[in-house]
LUMLO-332805 format. One record per residue (C-alpha): residue number from 1; residue in three letters; z, y, x. Coordinates in nm, 3 decimals, m for minus. Example, Ala and Ser with C-alpha at 12.3 -4.5 7.8 and 13.67 -1.06 7.14 Angstrom:
2
@pos:1 code:ala c3:0.780 c2:m0.450 c1:1.230
@pos:2 code:ser c3:0.714 c2:m0.106 c1:1.367
# end
This chain:
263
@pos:1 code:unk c3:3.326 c2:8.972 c1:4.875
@pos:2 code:unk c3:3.514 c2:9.276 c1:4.724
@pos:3 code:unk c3:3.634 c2:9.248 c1:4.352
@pos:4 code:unk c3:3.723 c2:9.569 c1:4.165
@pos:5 code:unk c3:3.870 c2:9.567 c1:3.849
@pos:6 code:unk c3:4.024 c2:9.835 c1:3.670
@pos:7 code:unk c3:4.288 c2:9.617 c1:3.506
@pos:8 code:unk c3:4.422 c2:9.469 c1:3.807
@pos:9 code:unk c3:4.571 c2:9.709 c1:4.111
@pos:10 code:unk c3:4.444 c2:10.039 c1:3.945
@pos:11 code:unk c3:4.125 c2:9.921 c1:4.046
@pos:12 code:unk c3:4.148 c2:9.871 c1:4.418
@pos:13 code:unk c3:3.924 c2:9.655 c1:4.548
@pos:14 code:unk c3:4.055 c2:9.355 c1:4.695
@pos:15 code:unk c3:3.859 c2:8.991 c1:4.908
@pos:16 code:unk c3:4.001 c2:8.664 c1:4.907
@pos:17 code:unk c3:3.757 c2:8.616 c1:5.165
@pos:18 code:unk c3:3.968 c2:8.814 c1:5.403
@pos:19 code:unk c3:4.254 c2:8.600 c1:5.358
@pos:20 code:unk c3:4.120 c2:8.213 c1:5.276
@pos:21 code:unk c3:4.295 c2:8.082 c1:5.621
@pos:22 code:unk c3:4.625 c2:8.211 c1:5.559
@pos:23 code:unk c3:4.562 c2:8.084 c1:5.165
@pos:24 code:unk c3:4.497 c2:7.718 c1:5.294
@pos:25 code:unk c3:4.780 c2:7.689 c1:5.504
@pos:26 code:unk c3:5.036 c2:7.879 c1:5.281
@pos:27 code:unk c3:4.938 c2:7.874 c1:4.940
@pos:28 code:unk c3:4.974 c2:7.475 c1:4.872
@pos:29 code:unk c3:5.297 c2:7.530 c1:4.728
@pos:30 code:unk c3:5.330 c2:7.384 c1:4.370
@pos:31 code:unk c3:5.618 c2:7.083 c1:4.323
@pos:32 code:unk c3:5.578 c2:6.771 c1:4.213
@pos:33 code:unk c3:5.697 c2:6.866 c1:3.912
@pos:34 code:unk c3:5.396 c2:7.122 c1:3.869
@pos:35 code:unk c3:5.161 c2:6.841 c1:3.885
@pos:36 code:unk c3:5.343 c2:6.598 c1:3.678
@pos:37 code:unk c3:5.426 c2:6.782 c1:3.371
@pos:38 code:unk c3:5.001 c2:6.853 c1:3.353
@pos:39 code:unk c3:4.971 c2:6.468 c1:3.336
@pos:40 code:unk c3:5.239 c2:6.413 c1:3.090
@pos:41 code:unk c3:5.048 c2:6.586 c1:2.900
@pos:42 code:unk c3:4.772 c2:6.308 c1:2.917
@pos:43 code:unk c3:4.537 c2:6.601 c1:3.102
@pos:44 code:unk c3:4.322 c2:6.580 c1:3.448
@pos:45 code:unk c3:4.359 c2:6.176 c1:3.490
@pos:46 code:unk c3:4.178 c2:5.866 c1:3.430
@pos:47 code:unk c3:3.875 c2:5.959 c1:3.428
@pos:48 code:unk c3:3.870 c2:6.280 c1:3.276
@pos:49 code:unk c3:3.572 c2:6.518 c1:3.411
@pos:50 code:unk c3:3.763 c2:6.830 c1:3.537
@pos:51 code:unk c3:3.643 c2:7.137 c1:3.584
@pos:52 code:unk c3:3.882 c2:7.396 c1:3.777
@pos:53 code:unk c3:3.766 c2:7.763 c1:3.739
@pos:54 code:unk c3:3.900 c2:7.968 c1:4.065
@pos:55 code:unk c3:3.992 c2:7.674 c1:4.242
@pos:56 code:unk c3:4.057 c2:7.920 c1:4.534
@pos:57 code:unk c3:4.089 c2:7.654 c1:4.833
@pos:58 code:unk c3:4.116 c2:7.392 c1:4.583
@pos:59 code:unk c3:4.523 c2:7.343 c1:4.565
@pos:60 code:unk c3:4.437 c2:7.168 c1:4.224
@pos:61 code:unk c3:4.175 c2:6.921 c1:4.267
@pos:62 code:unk c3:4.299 c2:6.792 c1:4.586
@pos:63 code:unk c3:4.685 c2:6.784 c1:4.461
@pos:64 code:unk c3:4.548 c2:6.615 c1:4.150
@pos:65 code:unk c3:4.290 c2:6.372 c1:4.227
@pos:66 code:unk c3:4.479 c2:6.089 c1:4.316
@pos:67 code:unk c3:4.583 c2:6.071 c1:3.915
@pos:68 code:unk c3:4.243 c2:5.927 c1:3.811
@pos:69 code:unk c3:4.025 c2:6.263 c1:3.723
@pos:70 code:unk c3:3.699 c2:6.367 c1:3.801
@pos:71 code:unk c3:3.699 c2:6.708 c1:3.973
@pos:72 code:unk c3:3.470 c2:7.006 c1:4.016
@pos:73 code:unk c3:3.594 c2:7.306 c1:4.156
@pos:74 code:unk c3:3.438 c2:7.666 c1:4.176
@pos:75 code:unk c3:3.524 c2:7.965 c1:4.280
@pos:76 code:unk c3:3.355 c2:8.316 c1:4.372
@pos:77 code:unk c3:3.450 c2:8.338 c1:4.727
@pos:78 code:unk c3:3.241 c2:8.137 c1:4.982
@pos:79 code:unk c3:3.542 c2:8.156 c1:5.241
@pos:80 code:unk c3:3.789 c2:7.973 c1:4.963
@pos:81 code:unk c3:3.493 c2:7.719 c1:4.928
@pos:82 code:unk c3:3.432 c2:7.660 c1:5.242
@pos:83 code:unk c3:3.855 c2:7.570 c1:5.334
@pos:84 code:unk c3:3.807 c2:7.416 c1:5.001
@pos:85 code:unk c3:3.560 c2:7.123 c1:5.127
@pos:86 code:unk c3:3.760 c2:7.131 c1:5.456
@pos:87 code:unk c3:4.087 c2:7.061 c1:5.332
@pos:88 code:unk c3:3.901 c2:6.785 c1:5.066
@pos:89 code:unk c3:3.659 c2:6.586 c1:5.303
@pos:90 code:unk c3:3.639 c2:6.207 c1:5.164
@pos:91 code:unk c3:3.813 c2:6.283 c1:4.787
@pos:92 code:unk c3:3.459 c2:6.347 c1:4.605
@pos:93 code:unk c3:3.579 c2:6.703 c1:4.471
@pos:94 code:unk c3:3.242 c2:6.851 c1:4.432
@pos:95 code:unk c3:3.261 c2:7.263 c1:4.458
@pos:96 code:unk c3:3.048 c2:7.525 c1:4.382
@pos:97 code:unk c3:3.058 c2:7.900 c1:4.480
@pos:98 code:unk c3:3.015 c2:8.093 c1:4.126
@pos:99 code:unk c3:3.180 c2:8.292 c1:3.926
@pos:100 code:unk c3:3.377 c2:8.222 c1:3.599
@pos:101 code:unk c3:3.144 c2:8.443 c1:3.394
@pos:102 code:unk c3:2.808 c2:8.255 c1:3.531
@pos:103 code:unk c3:2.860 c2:7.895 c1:3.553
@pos:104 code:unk c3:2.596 c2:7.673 c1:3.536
@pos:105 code:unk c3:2.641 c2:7.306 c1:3.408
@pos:106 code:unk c3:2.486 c2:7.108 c1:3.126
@pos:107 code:unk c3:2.666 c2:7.149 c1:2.768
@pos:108 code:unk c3:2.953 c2:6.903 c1:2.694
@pos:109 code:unk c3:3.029 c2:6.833 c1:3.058
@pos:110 code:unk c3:3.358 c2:6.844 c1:3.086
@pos:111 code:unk c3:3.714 c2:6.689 c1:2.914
@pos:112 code:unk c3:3.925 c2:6.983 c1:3.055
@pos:113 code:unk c3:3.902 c2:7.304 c1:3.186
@pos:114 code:unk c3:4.144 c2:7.417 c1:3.410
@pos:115 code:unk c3:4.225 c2:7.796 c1:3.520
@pos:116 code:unk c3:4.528 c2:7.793 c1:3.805
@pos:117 code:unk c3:4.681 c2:8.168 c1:3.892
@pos:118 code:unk c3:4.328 c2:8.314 c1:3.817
@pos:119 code:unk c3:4.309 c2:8.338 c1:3.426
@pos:120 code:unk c3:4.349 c2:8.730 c1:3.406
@pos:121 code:unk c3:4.130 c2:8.794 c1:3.606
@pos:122 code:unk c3:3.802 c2:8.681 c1:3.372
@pos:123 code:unk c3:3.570 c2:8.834 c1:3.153
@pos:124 code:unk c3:3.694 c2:8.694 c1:2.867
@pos:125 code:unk c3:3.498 c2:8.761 c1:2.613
@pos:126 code:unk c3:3.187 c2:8.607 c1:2.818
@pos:127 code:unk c3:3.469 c2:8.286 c1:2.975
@pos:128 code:unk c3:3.598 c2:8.244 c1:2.587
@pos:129 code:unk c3:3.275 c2:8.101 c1:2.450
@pos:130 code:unk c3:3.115 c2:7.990 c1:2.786
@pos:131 code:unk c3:3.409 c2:7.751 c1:2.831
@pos:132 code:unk c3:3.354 c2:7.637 c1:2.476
@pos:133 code:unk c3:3.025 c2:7.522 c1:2.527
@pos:134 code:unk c3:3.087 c2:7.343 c1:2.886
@pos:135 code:unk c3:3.360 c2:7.103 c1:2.689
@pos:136 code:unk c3:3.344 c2:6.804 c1:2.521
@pos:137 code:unk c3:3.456 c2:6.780 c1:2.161
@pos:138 code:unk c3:3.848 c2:6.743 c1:2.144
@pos:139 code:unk c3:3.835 c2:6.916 c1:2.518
@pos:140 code:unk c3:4.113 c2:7.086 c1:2.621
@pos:141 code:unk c3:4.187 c2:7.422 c1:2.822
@pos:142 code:unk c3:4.455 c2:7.436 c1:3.057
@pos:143 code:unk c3:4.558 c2:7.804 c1:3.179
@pos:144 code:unk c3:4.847 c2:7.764 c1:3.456
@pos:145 code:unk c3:5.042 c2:7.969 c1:3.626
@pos:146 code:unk c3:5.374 c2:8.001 c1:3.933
@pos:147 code:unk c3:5.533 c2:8.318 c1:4.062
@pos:148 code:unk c3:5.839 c2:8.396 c1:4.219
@pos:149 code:unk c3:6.115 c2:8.584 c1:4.060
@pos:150 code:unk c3:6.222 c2:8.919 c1:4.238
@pos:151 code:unk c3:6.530 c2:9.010 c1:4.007
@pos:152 code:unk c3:6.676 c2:8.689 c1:4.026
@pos:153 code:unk c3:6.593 c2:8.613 c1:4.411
@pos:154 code:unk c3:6.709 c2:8.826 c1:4.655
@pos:155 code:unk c3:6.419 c2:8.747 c1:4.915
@pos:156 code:unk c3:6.159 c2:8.727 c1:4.679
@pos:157 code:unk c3:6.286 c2:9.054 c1:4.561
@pos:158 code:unk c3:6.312 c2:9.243 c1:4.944
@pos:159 code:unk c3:5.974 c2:9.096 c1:5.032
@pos:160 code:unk c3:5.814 c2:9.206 c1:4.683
@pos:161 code:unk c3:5.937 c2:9.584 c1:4.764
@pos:162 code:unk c3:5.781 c2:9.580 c1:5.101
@pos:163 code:unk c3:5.503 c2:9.524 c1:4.967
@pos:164 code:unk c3:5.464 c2:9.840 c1:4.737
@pos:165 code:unk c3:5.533 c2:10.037 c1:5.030
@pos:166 code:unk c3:5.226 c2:9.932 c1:5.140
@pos:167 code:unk c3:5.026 c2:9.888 c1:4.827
@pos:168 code:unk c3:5.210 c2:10.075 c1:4.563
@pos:169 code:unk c3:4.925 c2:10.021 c1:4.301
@pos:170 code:unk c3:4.986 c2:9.629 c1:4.351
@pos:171 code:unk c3:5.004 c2:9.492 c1:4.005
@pos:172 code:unk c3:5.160 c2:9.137 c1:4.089
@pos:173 code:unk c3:5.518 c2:9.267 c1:4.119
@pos:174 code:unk c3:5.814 c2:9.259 c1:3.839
@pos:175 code:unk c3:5.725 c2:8.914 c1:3.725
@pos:176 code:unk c3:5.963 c2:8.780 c1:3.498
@pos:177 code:unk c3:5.988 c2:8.467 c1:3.246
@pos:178 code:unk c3:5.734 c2:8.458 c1:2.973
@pos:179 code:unk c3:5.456 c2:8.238 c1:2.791
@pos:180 code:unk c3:5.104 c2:8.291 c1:2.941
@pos:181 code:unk c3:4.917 c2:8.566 c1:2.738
@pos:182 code:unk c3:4.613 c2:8.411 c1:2.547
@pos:183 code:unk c3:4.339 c2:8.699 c1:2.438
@pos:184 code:unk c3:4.274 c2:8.681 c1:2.083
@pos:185 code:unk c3:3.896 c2:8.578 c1:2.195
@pos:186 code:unk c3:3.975 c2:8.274 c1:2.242
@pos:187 code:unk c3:4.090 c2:8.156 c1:1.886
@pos:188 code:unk c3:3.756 c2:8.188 c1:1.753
@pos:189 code:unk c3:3.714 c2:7.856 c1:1.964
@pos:190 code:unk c3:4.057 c2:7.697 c1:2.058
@pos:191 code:unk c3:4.395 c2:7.630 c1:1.878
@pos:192 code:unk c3:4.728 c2:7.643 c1:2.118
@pos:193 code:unk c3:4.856 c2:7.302 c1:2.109
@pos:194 code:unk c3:5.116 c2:7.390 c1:2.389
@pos:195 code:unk c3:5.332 c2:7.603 c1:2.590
@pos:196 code:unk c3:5.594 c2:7.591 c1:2.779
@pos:197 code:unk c3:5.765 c2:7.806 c1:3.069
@pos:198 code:unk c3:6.043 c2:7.649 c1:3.298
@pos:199 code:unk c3:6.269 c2:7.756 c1:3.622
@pos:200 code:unk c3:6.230 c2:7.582 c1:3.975
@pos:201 code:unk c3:6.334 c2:7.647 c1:4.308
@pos:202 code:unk c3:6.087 c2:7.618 c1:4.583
@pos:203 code:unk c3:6.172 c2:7.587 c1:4.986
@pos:204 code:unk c3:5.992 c2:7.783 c1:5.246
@pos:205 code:unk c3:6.110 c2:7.823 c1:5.616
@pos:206 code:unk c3:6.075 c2:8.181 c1:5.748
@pos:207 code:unk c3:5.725 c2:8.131 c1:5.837
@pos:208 code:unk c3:5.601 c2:7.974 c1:5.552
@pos:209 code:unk c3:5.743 c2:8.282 c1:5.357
@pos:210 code:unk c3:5.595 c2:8.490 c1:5.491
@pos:211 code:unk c3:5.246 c2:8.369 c1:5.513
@pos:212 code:unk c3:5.332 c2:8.325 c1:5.157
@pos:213 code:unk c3:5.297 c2:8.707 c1:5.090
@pos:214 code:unk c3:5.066 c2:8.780 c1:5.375
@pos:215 code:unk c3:4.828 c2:8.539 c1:5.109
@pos:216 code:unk c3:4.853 c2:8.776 c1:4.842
@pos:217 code:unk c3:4.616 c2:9.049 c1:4.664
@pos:218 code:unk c3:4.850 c2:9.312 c1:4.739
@pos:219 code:unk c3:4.889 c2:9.255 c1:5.152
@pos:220 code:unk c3:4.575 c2:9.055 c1:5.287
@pos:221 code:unk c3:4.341 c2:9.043 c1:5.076
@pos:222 code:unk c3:4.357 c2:9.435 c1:5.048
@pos:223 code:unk c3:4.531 c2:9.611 c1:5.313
@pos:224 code:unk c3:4.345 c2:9.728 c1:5.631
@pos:225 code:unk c3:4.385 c2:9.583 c1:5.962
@pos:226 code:unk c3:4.648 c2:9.836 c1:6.057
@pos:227 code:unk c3:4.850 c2:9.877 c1:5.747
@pos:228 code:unk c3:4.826 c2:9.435 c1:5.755
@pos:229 code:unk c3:4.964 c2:9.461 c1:6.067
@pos:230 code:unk c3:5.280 c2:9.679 c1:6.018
@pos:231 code:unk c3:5.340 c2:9.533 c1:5.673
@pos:232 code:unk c3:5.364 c2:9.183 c1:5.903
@pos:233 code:unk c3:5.600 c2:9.381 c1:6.184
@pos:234 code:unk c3:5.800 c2:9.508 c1:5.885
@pos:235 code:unk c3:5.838 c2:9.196 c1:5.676
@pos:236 code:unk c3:5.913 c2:8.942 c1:6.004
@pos:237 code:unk c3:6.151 c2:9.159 c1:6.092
@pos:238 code:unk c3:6.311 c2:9.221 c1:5.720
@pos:239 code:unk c3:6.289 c2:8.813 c1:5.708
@pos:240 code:unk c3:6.552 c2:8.776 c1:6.037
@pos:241 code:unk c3:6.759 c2:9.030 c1:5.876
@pos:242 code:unk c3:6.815 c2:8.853 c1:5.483
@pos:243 code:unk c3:6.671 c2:8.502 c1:5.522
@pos:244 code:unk c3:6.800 c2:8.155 c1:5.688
@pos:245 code:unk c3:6.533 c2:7.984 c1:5.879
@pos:246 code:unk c3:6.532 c2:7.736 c1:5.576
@pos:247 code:unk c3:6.573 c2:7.872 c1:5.231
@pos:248 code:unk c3:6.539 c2:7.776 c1:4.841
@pos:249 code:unk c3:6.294 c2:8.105 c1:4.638
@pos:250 code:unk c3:6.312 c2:8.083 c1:4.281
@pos:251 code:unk c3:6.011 c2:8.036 c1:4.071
@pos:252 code:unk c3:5.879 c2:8.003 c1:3.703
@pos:253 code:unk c3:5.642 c2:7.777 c1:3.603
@pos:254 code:unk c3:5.430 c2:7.831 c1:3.295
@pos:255 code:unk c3:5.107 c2:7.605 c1:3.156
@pos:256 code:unk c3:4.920 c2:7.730 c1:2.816
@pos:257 code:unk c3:4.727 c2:7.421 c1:2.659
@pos:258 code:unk c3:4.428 c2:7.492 c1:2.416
@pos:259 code:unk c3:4.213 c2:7.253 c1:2.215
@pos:260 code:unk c3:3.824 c2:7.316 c1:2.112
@pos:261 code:unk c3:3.854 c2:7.394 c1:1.762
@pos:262 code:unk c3:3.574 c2:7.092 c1:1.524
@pos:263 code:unk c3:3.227 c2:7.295 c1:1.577
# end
């Protein structure tokens, strides 16, 4: 399913579809530390009903649901469902194909929401007040979020170039350290109760790296066969050149928490 969005990529339409087997195998990335500092935060455990909006091929729920929660995961590509239940068989992770703007569950269904490298790309004056009404009171809504660092990694950096060769409208490069951006929406139902953005250094082995970036917006979920295929010539062969067959990328971390403001 193509999604086109004017915000994102100067508008060029992009399918997770496209790339959902490359995403399960190469996308499951996040440390232990990810998943720890969510449940030191007394979120997505013991019972908790979960919701994760753009679970993708449900990293979250299946990384997560050995701490206790109750998951749900949906997502608006039927390919990232489909690896989703796959990759999940026997945890009870229920998913659903829809998308964030038109869920469909009961009011008051939920102790936390969670939103995992998706959150920009909602509606959110239609998710702001939707999500409101799926939570408990005193639910909370977790936005989180990982990406490399190209000025501070010199591979992450060389690989992040290649790709604007190829898709020089790509909108995912130049990240750099800094608190998850809330729209003001939001505030008319939540208060920020935390936030917090921290450095860590994840390993990949040449092959993992790069079906790392082959698993992004900006190379397969957007580039034609042919361009995908000389981006992956190009970057295979830019990877024998810089990289060790092992190697350390550096990463931020960042998590926004919000609490449903007394209705």
């Amino acid at each position: 399913m193509d999604v086109r969005d004017e915000r994102i990529d100067g508008g060029k339409p992009f399918d997770w579809g496209r790339v959902s087997d490359d995403y399960s195998k190469y996308r499951d990335i996040y440390p232990e530390e990810f998943y720890r500092r969510v449940v030191e935060r007394g979120l997505c455990t013991n019972g908790q009903h979960i919701l994760d909006v753009g679970t993708g091929t449900g990293v979250l729920p299946r990384n997560m649901h050995a701490y206790g929660g109750i998951w749900t995961g949906t997502d608006i590509s039927e390919e990232q469902i489909a690896q989703a239940r796959r990759l999940s068989q026997d945890m009870g992770i229920e998913y659903r194909v829809a998308s964030a703007e038109e869920l469909v569950f009961p009011d008051e269904s939920f102790d936390v929401i969670t939103a995992c490298q998706c959150f920009w790309y909602f509606d959110h004056m239609r998710t702001a007040s939707l999500f409101r009404r799926l939570l408990k009171p005193g639910g909370k809504l977790l936005v989180l979020y990982m990406a490399w660092l190209p000025f501070e990694d010199e591979i992450a950096g060389a690989s992040e170039r290649l790709v604007l060769k190829y898709s020089p409208q790509w909108s995912g490069a130049g990240e750099t350290v800094h608190p998850i951006d809330i729209p003001d929406c939001y505030f008319e139902h939540f208060e920020l109760v935390h936030r917090e953005e921290w450095q860590l250094s994840v390993p990949f082995t040449r092959d993992s790296w790069h079906g790392r970036m082959k698993a992004c917006r900006g190379v397969g979920a957007s580039l034609p066969s042919d361009a995908l295929q000389s981006w992956e010539n190009e970057h295979r062969e830019l990877l024998r050149r810089i990289a060790p067959e092992r190697f350390d990328v550096m990463h931020y971390a960042a998590m926004a928490e919000l609490g449903l403001m007394t209705r």
